[in-house]
C-alpha positions as a Markdown table, in Angstrom:
| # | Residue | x | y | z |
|---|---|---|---|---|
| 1 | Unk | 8.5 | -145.2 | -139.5 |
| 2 | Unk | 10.8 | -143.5 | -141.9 |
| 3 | Unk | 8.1 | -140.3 | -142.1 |
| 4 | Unk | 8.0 | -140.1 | -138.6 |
| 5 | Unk | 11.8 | -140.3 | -138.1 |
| 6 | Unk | 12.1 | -137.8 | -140.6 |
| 7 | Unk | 9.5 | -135.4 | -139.0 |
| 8 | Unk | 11.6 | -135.5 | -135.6 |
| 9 | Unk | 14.6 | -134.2 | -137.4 |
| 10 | Unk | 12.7 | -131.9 | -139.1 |
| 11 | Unk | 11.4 | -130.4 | -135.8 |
| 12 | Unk | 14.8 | -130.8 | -133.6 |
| 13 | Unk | 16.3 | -128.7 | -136.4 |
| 14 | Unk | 14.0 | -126.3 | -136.1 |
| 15 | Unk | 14.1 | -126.5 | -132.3 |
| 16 | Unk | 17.9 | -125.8 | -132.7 |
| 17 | Unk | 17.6 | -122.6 | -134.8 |
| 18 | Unk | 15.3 | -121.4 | -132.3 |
| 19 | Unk | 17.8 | -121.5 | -129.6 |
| 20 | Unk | 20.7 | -120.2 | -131.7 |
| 21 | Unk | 22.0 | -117.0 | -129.8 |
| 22 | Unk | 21.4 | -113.7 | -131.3 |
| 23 | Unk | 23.7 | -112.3 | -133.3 |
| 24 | Unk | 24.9 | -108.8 | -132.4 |
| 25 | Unk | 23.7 | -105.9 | -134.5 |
| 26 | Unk | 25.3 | -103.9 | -137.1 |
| 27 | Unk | 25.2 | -100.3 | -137.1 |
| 28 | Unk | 26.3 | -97.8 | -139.6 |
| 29 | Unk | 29.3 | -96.1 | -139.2 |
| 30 | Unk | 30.4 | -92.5 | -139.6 |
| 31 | Unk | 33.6 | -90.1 | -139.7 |
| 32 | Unk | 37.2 | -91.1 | -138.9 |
| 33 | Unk | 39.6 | -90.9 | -136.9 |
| 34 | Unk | 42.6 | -88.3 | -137.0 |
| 35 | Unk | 45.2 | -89.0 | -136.0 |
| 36 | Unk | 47.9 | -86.3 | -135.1 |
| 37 | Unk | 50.5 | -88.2 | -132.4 |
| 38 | Unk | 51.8 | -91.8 | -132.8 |
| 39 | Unk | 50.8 | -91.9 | -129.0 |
| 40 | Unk | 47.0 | -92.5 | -130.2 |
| 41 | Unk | 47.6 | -95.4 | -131.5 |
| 42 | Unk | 48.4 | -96.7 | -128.2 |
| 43 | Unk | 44.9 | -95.3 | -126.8 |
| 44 | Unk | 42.5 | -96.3 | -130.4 |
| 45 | Unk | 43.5 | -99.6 | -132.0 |
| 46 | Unk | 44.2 | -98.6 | -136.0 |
| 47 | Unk | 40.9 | -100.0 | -137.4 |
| 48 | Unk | 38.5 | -98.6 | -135.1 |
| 49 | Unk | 35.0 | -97.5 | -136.3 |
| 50 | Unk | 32.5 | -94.8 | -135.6 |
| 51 | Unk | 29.3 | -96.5 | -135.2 |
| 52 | Unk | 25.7 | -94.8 | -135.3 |
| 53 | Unk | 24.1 | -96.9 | -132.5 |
| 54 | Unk | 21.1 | -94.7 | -131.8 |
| 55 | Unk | 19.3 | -91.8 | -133.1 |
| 56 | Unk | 16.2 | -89.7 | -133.9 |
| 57 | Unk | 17.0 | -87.4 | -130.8 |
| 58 | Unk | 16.3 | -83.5 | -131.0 |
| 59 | Unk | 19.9 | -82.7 | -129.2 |
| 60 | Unk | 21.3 | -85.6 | -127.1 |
| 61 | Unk | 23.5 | -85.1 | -124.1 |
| 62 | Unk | 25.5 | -85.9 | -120.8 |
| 63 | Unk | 25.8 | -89.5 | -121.8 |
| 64 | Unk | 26.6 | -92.1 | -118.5 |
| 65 | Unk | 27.5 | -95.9 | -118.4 |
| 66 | Unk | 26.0 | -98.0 | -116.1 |
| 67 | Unk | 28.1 | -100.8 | -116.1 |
| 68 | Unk | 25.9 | -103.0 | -113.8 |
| 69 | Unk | 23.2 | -103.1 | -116.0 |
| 70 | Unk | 25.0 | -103.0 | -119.3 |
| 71 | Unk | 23.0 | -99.9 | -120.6 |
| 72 | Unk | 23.8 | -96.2 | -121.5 |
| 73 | Unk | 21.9 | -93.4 | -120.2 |
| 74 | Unk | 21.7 | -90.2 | -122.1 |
| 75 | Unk | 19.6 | -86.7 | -122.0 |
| 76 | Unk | 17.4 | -85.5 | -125.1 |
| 77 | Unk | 17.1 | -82.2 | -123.7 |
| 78 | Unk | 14.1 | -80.3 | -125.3 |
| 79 | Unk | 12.1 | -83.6 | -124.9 |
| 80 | Unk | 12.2 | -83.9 | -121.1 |
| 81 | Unk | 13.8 | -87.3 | -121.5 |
| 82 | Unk | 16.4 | -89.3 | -120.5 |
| 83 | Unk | 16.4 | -93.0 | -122.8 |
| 84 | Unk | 19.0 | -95.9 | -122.1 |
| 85 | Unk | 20.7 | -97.8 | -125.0 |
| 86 | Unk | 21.1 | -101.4 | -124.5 |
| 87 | Unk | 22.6 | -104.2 | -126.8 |
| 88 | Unk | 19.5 | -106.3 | -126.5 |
| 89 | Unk | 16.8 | -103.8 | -126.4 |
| 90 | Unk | 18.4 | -100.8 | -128.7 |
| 91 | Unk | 17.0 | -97.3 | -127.8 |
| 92 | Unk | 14.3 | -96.9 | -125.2 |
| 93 | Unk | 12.8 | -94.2 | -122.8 |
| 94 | Unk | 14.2 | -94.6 | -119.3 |
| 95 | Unk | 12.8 | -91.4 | -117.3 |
| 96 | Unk | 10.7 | -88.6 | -118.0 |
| 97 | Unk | 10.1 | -85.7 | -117.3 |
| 98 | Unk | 13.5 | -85.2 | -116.3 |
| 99 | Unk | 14.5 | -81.9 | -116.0 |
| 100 | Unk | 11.1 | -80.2 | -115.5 |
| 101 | Unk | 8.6 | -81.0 | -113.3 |
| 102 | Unk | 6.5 | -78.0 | -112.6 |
| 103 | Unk | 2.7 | -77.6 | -114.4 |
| 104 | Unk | 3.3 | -74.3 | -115.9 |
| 105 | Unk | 4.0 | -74.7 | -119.6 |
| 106 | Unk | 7.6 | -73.2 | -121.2 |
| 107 | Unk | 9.7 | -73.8 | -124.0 |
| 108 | Unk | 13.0 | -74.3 | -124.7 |
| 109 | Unk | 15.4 | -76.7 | -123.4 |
| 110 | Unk | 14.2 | -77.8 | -120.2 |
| 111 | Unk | 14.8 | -81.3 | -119.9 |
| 112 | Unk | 18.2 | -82.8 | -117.7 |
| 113 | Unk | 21.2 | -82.5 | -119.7 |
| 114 | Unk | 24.5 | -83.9 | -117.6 |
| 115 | Unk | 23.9 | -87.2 | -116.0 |
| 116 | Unk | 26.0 | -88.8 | -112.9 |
| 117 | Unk | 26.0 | -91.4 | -110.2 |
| 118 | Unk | 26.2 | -89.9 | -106.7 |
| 119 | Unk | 28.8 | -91.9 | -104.0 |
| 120 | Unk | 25.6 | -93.9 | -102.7 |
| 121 | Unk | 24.3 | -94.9 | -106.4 |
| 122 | Unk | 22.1 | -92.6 | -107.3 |
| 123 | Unk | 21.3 | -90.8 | -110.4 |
| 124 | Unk | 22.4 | -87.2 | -110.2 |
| 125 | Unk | 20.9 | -84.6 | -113.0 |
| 126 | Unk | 21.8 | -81.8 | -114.0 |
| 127 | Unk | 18.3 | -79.8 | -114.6 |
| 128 | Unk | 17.8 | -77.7 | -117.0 |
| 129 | Unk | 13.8 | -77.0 | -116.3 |
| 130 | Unk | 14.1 | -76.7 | -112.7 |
| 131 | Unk | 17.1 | -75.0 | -112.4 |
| 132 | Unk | 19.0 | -77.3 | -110.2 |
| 133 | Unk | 21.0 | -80.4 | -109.2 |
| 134 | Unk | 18.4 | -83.2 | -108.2 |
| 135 | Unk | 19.2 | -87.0 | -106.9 |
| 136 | Unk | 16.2 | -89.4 | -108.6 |
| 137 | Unk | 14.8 | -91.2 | -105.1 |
| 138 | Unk | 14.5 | -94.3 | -106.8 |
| 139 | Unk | 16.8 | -97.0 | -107.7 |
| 140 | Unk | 18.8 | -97.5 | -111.0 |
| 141 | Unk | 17.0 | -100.5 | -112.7 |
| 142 | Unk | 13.4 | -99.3 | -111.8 |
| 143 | Unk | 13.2 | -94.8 | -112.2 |
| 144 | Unk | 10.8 | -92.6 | -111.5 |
| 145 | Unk | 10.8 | -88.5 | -112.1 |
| 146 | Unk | 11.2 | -88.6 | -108.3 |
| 147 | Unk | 13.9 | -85.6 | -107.3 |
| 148 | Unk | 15.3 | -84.5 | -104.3 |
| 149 | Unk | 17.4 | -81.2 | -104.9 |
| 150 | Unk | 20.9 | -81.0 | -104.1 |
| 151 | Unk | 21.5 | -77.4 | -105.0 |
| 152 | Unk | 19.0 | -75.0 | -106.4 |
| 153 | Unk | 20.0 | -71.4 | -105.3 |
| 154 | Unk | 23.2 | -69.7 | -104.6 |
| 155 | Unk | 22.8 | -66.8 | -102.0 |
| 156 | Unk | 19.3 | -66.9 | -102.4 |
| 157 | Unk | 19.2 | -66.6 | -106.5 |
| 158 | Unk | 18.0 | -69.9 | -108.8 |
| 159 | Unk | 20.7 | -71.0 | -111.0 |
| 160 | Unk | 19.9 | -70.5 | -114.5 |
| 161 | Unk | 20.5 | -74.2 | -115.8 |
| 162 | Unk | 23.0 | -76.5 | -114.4 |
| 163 | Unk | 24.6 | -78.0 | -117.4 |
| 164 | Unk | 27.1 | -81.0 | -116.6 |
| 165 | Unk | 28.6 | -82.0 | -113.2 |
| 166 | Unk | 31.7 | -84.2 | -111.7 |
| 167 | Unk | 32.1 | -85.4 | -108.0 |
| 168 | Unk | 35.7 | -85.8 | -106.3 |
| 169 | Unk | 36.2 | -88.6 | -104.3 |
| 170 | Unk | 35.5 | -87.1 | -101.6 |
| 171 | Unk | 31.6 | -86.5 | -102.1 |
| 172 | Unk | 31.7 | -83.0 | -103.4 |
| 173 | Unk | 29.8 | -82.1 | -106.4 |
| 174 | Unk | 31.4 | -79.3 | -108.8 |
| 175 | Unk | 28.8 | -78.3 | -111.4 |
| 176 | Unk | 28.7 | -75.5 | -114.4 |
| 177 | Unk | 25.7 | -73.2 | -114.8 |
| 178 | Unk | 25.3 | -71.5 | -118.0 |
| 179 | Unk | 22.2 | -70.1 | -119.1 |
| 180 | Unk | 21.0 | -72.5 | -122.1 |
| 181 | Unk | 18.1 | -74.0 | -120.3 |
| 182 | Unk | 16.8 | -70.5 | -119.8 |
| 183 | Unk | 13.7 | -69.9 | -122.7 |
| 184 | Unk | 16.0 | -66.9 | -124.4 |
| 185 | Unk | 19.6 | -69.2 | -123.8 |
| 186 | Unk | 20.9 | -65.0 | -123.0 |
| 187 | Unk | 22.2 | -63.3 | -120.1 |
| 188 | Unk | 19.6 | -60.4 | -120.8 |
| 189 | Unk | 17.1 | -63.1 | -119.9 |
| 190 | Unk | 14.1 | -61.7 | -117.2 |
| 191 | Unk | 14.3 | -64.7 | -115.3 |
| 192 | Unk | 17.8 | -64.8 | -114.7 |
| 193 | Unk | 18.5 | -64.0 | -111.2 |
| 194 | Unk | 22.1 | -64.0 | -111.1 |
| 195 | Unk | 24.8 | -61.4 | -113.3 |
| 196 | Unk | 27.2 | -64.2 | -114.0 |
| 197 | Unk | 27.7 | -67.3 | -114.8 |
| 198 | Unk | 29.1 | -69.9 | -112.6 |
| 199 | Unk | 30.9 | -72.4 | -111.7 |
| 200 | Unk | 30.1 | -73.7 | -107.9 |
| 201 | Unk | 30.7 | -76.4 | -105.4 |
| 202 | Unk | 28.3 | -78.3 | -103.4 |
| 203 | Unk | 30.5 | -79.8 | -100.0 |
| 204 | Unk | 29.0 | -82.7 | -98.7 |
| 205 | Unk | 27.2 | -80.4 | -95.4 |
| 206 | Unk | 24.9 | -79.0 | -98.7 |
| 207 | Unk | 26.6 | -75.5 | -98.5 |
| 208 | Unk | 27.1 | -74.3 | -101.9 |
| 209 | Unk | 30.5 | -72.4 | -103.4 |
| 210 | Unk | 31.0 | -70.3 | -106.1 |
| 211 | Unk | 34.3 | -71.1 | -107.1 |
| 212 | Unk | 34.5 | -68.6 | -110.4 |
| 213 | Unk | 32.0 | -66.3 | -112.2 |
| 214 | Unk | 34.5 | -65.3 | -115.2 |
| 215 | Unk | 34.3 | -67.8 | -118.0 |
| 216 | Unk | 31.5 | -66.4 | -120.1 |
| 217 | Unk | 29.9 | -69.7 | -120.7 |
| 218 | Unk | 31.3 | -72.5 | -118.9 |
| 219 | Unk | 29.5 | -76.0 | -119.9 |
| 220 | Unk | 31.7 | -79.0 | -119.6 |
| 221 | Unk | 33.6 | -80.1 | -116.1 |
| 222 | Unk | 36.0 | -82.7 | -115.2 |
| 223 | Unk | 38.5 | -83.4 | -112.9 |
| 224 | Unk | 42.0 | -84.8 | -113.3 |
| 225 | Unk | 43.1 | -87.9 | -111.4 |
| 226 | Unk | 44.0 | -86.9 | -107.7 |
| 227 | Unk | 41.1 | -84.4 | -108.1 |
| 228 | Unk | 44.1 | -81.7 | -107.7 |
| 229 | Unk | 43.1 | -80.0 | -111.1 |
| 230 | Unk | 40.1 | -79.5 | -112.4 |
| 231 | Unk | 39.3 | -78.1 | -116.2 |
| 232 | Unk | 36.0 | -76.5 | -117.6 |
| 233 | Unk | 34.8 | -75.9 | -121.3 |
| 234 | Unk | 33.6 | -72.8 | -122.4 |
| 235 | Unk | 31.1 | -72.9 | -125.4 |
| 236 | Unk | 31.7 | -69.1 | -125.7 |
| 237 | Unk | 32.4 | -68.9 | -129.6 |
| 238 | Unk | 34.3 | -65.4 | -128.7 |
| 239 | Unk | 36.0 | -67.4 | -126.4 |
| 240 | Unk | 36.0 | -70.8 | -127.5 |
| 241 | Unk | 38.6 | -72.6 | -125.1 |
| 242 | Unk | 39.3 | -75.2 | -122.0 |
| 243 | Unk | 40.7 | -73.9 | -118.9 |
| 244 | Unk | 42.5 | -75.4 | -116.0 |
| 245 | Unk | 42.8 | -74.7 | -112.4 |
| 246 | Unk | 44.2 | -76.0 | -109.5 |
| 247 | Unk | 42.1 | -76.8 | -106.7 |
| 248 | Unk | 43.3 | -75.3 | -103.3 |
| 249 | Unk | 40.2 | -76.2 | -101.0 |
| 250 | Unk | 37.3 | -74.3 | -101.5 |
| 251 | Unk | 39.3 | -72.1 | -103.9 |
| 252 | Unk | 40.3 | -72.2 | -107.6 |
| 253 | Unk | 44.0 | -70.9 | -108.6 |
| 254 | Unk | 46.0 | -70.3 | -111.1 |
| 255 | Unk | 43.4 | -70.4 | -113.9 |
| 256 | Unk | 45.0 | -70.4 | -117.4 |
| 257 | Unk | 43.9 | -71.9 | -120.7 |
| 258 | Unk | 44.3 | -75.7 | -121.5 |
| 259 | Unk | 43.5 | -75.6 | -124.9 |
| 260 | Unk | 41.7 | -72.7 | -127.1 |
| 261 | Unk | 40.1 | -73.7 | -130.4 |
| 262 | Unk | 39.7 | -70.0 | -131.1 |
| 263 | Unk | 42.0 | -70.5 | -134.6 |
| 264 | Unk | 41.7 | -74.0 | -135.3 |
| 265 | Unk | 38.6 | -75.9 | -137.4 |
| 266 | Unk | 36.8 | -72.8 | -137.7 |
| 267 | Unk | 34.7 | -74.6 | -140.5 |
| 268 | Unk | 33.7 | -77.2 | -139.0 |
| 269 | Unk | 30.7 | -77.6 | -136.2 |
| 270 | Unk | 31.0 | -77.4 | -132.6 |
| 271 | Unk | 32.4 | -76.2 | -129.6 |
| 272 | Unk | 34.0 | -77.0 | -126.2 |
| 273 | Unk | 31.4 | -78.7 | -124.3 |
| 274 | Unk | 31.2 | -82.2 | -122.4 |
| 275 | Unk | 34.0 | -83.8 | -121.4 |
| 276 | Unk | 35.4 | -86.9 | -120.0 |
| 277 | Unk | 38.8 | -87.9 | -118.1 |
| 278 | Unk | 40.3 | -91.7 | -117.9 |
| 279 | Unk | 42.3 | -93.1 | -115.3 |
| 280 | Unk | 45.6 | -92.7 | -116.9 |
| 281 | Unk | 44.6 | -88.9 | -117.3 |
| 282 | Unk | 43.9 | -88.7 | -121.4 |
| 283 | Unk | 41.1 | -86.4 | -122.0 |
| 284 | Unk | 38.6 | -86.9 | -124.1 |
| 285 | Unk | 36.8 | -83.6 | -124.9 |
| 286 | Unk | 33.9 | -82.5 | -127.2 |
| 287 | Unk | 35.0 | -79.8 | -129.4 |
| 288 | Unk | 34.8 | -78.4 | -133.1 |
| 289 | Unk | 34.7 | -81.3 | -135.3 |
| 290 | Unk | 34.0 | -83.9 | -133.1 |
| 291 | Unk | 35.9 | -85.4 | -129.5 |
| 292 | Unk | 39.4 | -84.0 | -129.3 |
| 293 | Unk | 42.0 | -86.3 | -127.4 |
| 294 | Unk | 44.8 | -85.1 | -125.0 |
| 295 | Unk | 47.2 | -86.1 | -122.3 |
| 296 | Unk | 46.7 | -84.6 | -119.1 |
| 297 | Unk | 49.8 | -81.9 | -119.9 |
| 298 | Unk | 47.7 | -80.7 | -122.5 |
| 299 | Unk | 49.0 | -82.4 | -125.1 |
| 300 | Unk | 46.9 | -83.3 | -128.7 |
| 301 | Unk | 47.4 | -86.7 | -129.9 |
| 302 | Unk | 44.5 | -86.6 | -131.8 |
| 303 | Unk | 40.4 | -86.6 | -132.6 |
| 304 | Unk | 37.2 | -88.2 | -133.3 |
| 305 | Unk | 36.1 | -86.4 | -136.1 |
| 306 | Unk | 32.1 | -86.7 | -136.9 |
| 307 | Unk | 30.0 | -84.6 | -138.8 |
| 308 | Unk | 27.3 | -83.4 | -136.6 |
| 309 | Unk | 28.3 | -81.1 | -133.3 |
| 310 | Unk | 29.1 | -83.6 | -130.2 |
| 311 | Unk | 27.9 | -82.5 | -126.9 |
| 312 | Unk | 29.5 | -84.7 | -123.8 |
| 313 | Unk | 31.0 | -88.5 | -124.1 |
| 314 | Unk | 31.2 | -91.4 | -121.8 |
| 315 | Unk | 33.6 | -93.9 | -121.2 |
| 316 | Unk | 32.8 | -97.5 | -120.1 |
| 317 | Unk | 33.9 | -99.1 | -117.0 |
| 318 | Unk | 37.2 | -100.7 | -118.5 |
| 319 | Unk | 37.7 | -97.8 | -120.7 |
| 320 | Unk | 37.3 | -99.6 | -124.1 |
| 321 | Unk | 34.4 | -97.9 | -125.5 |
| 322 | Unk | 33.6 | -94.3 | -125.9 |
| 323 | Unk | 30.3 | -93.6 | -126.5 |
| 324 | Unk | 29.6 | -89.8 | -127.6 |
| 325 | Unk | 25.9 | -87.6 | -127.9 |
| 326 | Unk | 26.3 | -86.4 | -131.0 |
| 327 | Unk | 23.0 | -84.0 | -131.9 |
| 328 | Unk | 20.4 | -86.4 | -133.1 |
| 329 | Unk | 22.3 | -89.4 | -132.7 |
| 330 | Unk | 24.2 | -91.2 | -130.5 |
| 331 | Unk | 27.5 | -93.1 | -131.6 |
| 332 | Unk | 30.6 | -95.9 | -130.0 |
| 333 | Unk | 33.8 | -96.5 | -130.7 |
| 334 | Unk | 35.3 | -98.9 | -129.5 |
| 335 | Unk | 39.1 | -98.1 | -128.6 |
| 336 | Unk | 40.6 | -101.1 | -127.8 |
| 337 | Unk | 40.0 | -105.1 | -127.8 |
């Protein structure tokens, strides 16, 4: 009797270590935080850590919380792929192809690069490979490379490779179009069709804008609350600096620079690219060095410094974690409890 009573403890123990929840992961961490206004500290809690959640990617980018499903969705460009991070499941393909979906072979970066949810729920990419703005046709939790364009051709020319995107809240979709997902990444390129490159609108009747053809190489694009303002990175290194402009209908004005890096961290990697804006209008912007943080006046309070060149960030739904593409890698920090 004793054997047997001590063969059902044996096995309830073991029963209850089979039900014990799983503890979280621990990742590595990386760089540090710099710190430049007392104002940060209001934004990123004093002990906060640069974690290494995922990697292994060729060039990671336009990173996008899905809050619903608890997972982050990011682009690995030359590989065609989009994966999704979760807590549970760690680093996993999500969708591919994703930015290229004809037969013929080509090189270079041709996979989607900025990633975004369309007013009905949609995922919106930015492709590189097909030289356009597609909606996936399928829903969130189950994709399929299954692309309906929203913009492809600008008085009848193919873009050269739309790289990240923002919609206002009124449906309209402002994207960038520089020509990295071209084979050559140069203007000089034979199958570029258009002189420039732009910086265009898509109203919610389809017709598409060009709202400015001047910034060399425009890349990242994000509006300020009130979608009165909007600002756009250019990953020119001759001209390495964020501009603003106001919005006046179909019309940018009053263009002028936001920030230029074209004298600071010169020996460090990087330049403007991706960018993301909160709801109390601090911007948190890939730049040299890492994610540079400002108020919405412009103001520098401070940055994410990492070693590797970071391409885009996203924010989650509450705005306590930033999670930022960072080359082969993919990283979170989380700002506040």
């Amino acid at each position: 009797m004793k054997k047997i009573t001590l063969l059902l403890l044996s096995l309830a123990l073991i029963a209850g270590c089979n039900t014990t929840k799983k503890e979280k992961p621990t990742y590595p961490t990386t760089g540090y935080i710099e710190r430049l206004d007392p104002a940060l500290d209001s934004l990123i809690m004093k002990d906060a850590k640069i974690e290494i959640i995922a990697s292994g990617m060729e060039w990671s980018e336009g990173p996008l919380w899905i809050e619903k499903e608890q997972m982050l969705l990011f682009s690995d460009v030359p590989r065609d792929t989009v994966f999704k991070w979760t807590e549970t499941g760690g680093k996993e393909v999500y969708l591919t192809p994703s930015g290229y979906t004809d037969t013929i072979k080509r090189g270079g970066e041709m996979g989607s690069n900025g990633l975004l949810l369309a007013p009905s729920g949609n995922l919106v990419l930015c492709q590189c490979g097909n030289r356009q703005m597609a909606r996936m046709e399928a829903p969130i939790n189950t994709p399929k490379p299954i692309y309906t364009p929203l913009a492809s051709r600008y008085d009848g020319k193919r873009f050269s490779s739309p790289n990240d995107a923002v919609y206002n809240a009124a449906g309209e979709l402002f994207f960038t179009d520089p020509p990295y997902g071209l084979e050559s990444q140069r203007d000089d390129d034979p199958k570029k069709e258009m002189k420039w490159n732009g910086v265009y609108k898509v109203k919610t009747n389809g017709e598409v804008i060009l709202l400015t053809d001047s910034i060399p190489r425009p890349n990242g694009i994000a509006l300020l609350p009130g979608d009165q303002q909007l600002i756009i990175a250019c990953s020119d290194p001759a001209k390495p600096n964020w501009y603003i402009y106001d919005l006046a209908g179909d019309a940018l004005m009053n263009g002028r620079i936001f920030h230029s890096t074209l004298n600071e961290l010169k020996e460090v990697n990087g330049l403007p690219d991706g960018l993301k804006v909160g709801k109390n209008g601090i911007i948190y912007a890939s730049g040299p060095g890492g994610i540079w943080i400002f108020t919405s006046t412009g103001k520098l309070l401070g940055r994410i410094r990492v070693k590797h060149p970071a391409s885009n960030c996203a924010l989650s739904k509450d705005e306590k974690m930033l999670y930022i593409t960072n080359d082969m890698q993919i990283l979170r920090v989380k700002l506040r409890n």
